[in-house]
N, C-alpha and C positions, 0 to 999 in steps of 0.2 A: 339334532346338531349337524350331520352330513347334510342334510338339507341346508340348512340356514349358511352351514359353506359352502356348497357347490351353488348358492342364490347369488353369495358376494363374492366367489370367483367369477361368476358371470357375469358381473355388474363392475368389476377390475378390470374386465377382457373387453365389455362395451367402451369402457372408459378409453382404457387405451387405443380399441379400433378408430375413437373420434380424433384422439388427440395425434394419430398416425393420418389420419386423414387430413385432418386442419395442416400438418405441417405439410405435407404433401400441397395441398392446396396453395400454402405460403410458397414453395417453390415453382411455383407452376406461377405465380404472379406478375414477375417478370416479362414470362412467356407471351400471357396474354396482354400485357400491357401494350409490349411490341406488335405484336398481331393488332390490336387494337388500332394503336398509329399507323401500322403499315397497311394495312387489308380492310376492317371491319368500317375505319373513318373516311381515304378514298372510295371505296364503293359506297358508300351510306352519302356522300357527295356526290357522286355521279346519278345517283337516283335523284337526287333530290333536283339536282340542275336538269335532269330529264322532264320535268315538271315545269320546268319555266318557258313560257311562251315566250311568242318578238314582244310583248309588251311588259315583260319583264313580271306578267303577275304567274299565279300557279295555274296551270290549267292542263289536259289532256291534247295539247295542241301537237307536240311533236311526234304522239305515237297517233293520233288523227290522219297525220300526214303522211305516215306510214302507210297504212293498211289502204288510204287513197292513192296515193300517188303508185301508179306502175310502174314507174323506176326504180323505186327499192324493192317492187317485187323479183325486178328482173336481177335487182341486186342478187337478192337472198339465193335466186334460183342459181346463182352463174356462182356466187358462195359454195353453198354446197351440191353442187356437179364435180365443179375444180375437186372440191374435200374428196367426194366420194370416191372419183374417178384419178385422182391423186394414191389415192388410200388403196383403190384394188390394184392401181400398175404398183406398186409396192408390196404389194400380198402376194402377186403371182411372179414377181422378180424374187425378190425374199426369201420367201419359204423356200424353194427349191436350194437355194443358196446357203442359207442357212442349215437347210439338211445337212448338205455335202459337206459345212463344213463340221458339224456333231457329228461325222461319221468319221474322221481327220485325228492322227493322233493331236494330242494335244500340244507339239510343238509347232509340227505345220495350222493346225486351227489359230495360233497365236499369232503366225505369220500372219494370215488371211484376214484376221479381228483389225491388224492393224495398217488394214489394207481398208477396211471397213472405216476405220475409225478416223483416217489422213482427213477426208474434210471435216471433223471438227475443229481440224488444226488450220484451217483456214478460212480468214471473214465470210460474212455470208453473201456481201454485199461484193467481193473482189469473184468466188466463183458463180453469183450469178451474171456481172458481165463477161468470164471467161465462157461462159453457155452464148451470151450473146455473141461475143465474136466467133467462136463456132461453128453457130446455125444460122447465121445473116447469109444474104443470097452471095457474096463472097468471099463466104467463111469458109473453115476449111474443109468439112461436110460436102457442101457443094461442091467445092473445086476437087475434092477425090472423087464425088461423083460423076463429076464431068470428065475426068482424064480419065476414068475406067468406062467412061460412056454407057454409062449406067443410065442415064438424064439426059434428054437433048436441052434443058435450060433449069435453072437455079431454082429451086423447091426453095418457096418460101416456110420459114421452120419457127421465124420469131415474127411480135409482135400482133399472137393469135394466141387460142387455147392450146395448139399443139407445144408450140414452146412454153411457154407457162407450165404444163402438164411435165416436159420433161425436164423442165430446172426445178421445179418440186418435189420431184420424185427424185430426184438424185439426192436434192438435199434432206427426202425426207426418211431416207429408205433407213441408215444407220437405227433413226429412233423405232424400227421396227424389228432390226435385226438381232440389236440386244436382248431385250425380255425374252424374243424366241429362240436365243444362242440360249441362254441360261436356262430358261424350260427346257430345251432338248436334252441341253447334258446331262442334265439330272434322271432325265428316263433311263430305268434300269435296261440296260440290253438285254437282261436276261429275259427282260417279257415276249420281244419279240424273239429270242430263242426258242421258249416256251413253245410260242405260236409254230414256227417253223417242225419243233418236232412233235408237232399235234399234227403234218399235215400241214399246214397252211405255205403257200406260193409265198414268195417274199413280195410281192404286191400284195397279196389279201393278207399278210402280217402289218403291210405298213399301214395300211387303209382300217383294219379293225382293232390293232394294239397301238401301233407308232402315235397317228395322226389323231384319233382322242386322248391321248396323255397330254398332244403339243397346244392345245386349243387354247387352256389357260392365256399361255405366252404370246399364242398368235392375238387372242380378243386383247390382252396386256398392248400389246403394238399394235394393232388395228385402232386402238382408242385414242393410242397418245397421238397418232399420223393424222387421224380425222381433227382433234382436237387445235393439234397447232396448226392444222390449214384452213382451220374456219378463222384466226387472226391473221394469216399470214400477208404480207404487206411489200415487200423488199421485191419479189422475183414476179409478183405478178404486174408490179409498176412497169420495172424493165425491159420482161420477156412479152409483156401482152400490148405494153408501147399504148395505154391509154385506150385500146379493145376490149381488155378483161378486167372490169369495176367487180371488184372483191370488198367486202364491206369494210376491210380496214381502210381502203380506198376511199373508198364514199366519206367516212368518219375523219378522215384527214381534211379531205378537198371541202367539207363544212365548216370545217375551224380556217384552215388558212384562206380558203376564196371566200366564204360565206360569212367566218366568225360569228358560224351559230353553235354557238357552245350547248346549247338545249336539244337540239335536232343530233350531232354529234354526242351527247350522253344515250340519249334516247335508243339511237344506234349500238352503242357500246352496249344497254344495259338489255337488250334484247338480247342479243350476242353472249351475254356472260348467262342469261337465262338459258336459252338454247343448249348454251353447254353445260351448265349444272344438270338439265334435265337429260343430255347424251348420258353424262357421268352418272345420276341416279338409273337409268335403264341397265348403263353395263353394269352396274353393281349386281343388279338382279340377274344377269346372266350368268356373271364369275364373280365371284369374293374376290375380296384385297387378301385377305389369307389364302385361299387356297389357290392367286398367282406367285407370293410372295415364298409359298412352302417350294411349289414347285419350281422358282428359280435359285 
């Protein structure tokens, strides 16, 4: 008889686990429906118009074009250079900054966050022409160059990779500096105490306890920097003045010069490949849990 009831408590507890899951499921319905109209049916559109040749039938015509043509090579390469080289003037600005300011009590840090945080409060589009008037040959850069006579004539700064690189980097630096503000503080100081009265130099504490605790946070913002500069479109139109064809570039000037909607999907959906497969690498390097614990 214990048997024959511990068989129909278990077959009570199945039941319920199904009937706890279906409703879970029902609530999640919504969710996915949305997802579906927003996310799942655009992209599942953009592939599909990736497919459509100039004669409007299905063929491999647009990524054909691709892999021929050496201007989307040079595309891709001047993509991510800008990314990369975007991403480490940010890593080596950053980190040091971000240190200083996890070492800050916590009222002055709050000062400094929101010293960090003033260009979100401003379009992206009003401070990348405040970068242009700037570093134009008589911007103000220049002309403090020249009155300190620093320069006998005007550094050109815009309408190249250097300006591009440095209205990027300003814009991009915030979304690096968060995740590694938030991983840092949560590092117990007590470890590098630890370290220090083991002996260790307060460089060989930050190098072998501090800076492997902070990696999570740093690869966390290394990812998101690299990611939104492989779409970015606004400052390299501007600052590189038609010299720096970044692929959102390219994918625009097909729809409006060209109105090839095929060639411009084509572009897009290599582009959202490239970056799924960025995103499935970092994965493997850090979890989303153990960046999420540590911030």
């Amino acid at each position: 008889m214990a048997t024959v009831g511990a068989h129909l408590n278990e077959e009570a507890l199945k039941r319920l686990d199904r009937q706890e899951r279906f409703n879970l499921f029902g609530l999640t319905l919504p969710y996915l429906g949305l997802v579906s109209i927003l996310i799942i049916i655009p992209i599942g559109w953009l592939f599909y118009m990736s497919f459509i040749g100039r004669d409007g039938t299905l063929s491999f015509e647009n990524y054909t074009r691709m892999l021929d043509s050496k201007a989307y090579i040079r595309i891709f390469i001047t993509t991510f250079k800008i990314s990369f080289l975007t991403t480490l003037i940010c890593a080596l600005i950053g980190y040091p900054l971000t240190y200083f300011m996890s070492q800050l009590p916590k009222k002055w840090a709050g000062i400094c966050m929101i010293g960090v945080l003033i260009p979100f409060w401003t379009s992206l589009l009003v401070r990348t022409y405040a970068w242009l008037v700037l570093l134009q040959k008589k911007g103000l850069l220049n002309n403090l160059l020249l009155d300190f006579q620093i320069i006998a004539e005007p550094i050109k700064f815009v309408h190249n990779t250097s300006g591009t690189l440095i209205g990027m980097a300003h814009i991009m630096l915030p979304f690096l500096i968060l995740p590694l503000y938030a991983n840092m503080r949560s590092i117990d100081k007590d470890c590098v105490r630890a370290a220090a009265s083991l002996g260790a130099t307060p460089s060989r504490a930050f190098w072998t306890v501090f800076f492997p605790l902070s990696i999570p946070g740093l690869l966390a913002g290394l990812l998101i920097v690299f990611v939104l500069c492989l779409g970015f479109y606004v400052t390299p139109a501007v600052l590189g003045g038609g010299r720096v064809i970044m692929a959102a570039m390219k994918i625009s000037s097909n729809i409006e010069l060209y109105f090839s909607w095929g060639a411009a999907s084509a572009l897009g959906v290599v582009l959202l490949v490239v970056t799924m497969a960025i995103l499935f690498i970092a994965s493997r390097l850090v979890s989303i849990d153990q960046i999420s614990t540590r911030g």
